[in-house]
N, C-alpha and C positions, 0 to 999 in steps of 0.2 A: 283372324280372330273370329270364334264363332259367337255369333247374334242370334239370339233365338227368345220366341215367345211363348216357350213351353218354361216350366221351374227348374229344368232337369234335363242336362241333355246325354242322351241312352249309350250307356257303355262307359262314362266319362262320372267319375266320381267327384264332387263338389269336395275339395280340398280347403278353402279359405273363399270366405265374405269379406269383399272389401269398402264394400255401401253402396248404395244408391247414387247412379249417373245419369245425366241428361243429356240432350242436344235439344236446339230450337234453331228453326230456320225461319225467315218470316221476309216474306218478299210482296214488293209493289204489284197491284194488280191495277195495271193502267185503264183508265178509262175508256179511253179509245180502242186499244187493244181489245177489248171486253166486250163491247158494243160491237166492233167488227166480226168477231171470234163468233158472239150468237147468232150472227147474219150469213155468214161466209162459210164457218169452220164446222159447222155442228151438220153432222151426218149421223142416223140413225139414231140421234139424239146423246151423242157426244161431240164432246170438242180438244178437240187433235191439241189447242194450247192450251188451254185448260190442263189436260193429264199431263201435258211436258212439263209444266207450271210447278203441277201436283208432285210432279219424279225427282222434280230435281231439289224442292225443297227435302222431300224426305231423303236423298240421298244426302243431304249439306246435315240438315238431324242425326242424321246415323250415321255420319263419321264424326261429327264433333261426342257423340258418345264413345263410340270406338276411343278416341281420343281421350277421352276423361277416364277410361277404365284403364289404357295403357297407362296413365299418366299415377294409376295408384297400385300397378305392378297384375293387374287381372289380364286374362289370358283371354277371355269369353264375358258375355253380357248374355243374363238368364232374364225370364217372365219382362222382357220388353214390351210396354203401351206404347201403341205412336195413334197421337190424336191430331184432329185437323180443326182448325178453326178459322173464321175472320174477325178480322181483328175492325176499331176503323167504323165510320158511320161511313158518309157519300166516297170517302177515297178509300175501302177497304183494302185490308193487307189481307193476305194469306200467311196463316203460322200454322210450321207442325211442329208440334212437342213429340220428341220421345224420352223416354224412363225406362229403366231396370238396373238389374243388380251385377252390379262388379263382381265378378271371382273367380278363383284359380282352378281349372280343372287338370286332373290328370287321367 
């Protein structure tokens, strides 16, 4: 299925809108973990668990999209958001939202 954050994808004529679909992922970000990770893990000012953290949520995102577009007969998912938040005061979660639009290209 192609996923894409453009409205329009090139060569490929928009056949049928089938609506707007989502995915969210939203995972524990341990304490501990987190405190070790800025002590241990952070080289040149990144942290190696942190982006693993980051990838895999938005991979869990964009297949339950994927999923919700197959699930209303779309072939492809156009003008995709994917936002990042925390969620959570002292035990924050990580959540990614994604969005776009279901449709059938031929």
């Amino acid at each position: 299925m192609t996923v894409t954050t453009t409205p329009s994808i090139e060569g490929r004529k928009i056949q049928q809108y089938h609506g707007v679909v989502t995915g969210e992922a939203i995972l524990g970000a341990n304490i501990f973990r987190d405190f070790f990770a800025g002590i241990r893990d952070i080289v040149g000012g990144r942290s190696a668990a942190y982006e693993k953290e980051l990838r895999r949520a938005r991979e869990i995102a964009l297949s339950e999209l994927q999923h919700a577009a197959t699930a209303l007969g779309a072939n492809a998912v156009v003008g995709v958001d994917i936002d990042y938040e925390t969620v959570g005061g002292q035990n924050s979660m990580l959540m990614v939202s994604v969005s776009g639009t279901a449709v059938t290209v031929v």
